[in-house]
N, C-alpha and C positions, 0 to 999 in steps of 0.2 A: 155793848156788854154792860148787864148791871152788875154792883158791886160782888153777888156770889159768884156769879161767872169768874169775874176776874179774879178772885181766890181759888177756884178751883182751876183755872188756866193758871197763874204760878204756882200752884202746889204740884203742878204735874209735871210744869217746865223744871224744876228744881229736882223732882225724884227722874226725870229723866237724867238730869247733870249727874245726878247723885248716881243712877245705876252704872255711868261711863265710868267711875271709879275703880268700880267693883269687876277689875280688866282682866284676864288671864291670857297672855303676850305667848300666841299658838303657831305665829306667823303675820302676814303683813296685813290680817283680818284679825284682832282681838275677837274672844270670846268675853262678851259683857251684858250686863240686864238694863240697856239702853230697849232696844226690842221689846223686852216684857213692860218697861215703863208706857211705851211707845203703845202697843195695843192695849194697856189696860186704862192708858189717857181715854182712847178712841171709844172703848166699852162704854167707861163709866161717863166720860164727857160727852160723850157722842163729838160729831163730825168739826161743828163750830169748835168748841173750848180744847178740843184733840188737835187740830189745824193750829191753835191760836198759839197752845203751847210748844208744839213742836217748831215753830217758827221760831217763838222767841229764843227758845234751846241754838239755833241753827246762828241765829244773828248773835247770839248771847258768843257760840262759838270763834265766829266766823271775825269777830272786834278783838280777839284773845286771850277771853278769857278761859280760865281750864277747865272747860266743860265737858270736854272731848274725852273718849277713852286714854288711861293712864293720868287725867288730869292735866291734859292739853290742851291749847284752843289757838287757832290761825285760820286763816280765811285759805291756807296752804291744804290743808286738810280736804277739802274741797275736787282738788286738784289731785290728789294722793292714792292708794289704793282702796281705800274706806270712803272715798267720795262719794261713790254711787249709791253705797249703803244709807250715807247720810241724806242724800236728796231722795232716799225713794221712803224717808219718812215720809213725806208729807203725802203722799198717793196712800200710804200704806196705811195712817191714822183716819184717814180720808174717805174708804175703803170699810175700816174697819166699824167708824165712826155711823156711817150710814146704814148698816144692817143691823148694828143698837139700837140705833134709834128706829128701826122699821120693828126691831119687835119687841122693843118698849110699848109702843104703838098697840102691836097686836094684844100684847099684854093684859093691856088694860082695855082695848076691844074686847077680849073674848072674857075678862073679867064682867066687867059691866055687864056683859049677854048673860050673867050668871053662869058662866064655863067652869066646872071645875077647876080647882088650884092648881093641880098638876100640870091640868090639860095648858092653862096659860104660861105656864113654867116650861113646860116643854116645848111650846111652840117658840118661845125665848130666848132659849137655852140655842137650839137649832139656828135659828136665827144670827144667832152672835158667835156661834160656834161657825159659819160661812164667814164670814165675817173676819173673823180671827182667822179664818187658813187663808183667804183671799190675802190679806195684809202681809201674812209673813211672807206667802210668796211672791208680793209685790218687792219685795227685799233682795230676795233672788233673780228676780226677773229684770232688773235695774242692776242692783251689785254685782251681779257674777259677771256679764257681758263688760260692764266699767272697768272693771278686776284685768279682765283679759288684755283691753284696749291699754291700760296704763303699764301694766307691766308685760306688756309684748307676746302673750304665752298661748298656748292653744290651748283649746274648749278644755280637754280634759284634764289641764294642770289647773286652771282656771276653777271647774265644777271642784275638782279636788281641793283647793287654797279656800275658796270664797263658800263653797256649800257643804261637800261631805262631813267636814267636823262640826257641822252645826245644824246638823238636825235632827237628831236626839236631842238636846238642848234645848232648841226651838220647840220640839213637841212639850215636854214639860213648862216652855216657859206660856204659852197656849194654856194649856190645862189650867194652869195656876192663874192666867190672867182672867180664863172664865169662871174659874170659879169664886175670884175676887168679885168679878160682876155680878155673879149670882148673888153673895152675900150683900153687896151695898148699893148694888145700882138703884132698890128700893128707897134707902136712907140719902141718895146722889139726887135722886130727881124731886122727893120732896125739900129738902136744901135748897135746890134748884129755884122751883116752883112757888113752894110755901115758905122757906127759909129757917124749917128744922129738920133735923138732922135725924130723925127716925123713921121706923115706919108707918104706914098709917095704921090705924085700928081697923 
């Protein structure tokens, strides 16, 4: 990683700790914008610096510090009913990270070809928008079976504790993480690449 990488993998890994604050104690699954930090790392960072930080968030947790929803951290947590949720960051960033970066990609394919603004924007948009639902539901598809297995309960106390309350939530925190993307992923990739922070001309 060169040095912008590495600023923008701990800017993420820290608004990741930062959204576990931000807790609402619903049940043995916090409602918190760990998730929205989570897919909006993978948006703007793509796969590499989305992986990098959500790791470091995980081990940052996992040695005790309180990174963890309410301002906790123990390697127990792991172990607990939020465990699954926490491990299935890193498929989920992973996931999300990779269909950014496929149409970043196209982006600036179909620019180049002289493709209309839109038409590049929308192919983008699309793109990132699979991307972002793929990731949340990798959340699910790990956390809610976890959920079950740890605290002993059937499917449907399970789906109820670990998913019903959170997916209206979930949808908005999507929306708003794409539409973060749409706004900077432009001013992210030349950072990136060129190492200013706007858009090109």
């Amino acid at each position: 990683m060169n040095i912008r990488s590495t600023v923008l993998t701990s800017l993420f890994a820290a608004l990741i700790a930062a959204g576990a604050y931000i807790s609402v104690p619903i049940g043995p699954v916090p409602i918190t914008l760990q998730t929205f930090f989570i897919l909006t790392a993978g948006i703007l960072g793509g796969r590499k610096i989305g992986v990098s930080a959500v790791i470091i968030y995980l081990i940052a947790g996992a040695l005790g510090l309180p990174v963890f929803s309410g301002g906790t951290g123990s390697i127990a947590h792991f172990f607990g009913p939020t465990g699954g949720y926490l491990l299935a960051s890193i498929p989920a960033v992973y996931v999300t990270g990779i269909f950014s970066e496929l149409g970043t990609k196209m982006y600036h394919l179909l620019f180049d070809q002289k493709a209309q603004l839109m038409r590049s924007v929308i192919v983008q948009t699309v793109l990132v928008t699979i991307g972002t639902l793929l990731g949340s539901m990798i959340f699910y598809f790990i956390g809610v079976p976890w959920l079950k297995v740890i605290l002993q309960i059937d499917w449907g106390k399970a789906y109820g504790l670990g998913m019903g309350p959170f997916i209206i939530g979930d949808i908005i925190k999507m929306i708003a993480a794409i539409s973060l993307g749409n706004l900077f992923s432009g001013r992210v990739y030349n950072f990136l690449h060129f190492g200013a922070f706007h858009e090109s001309a």
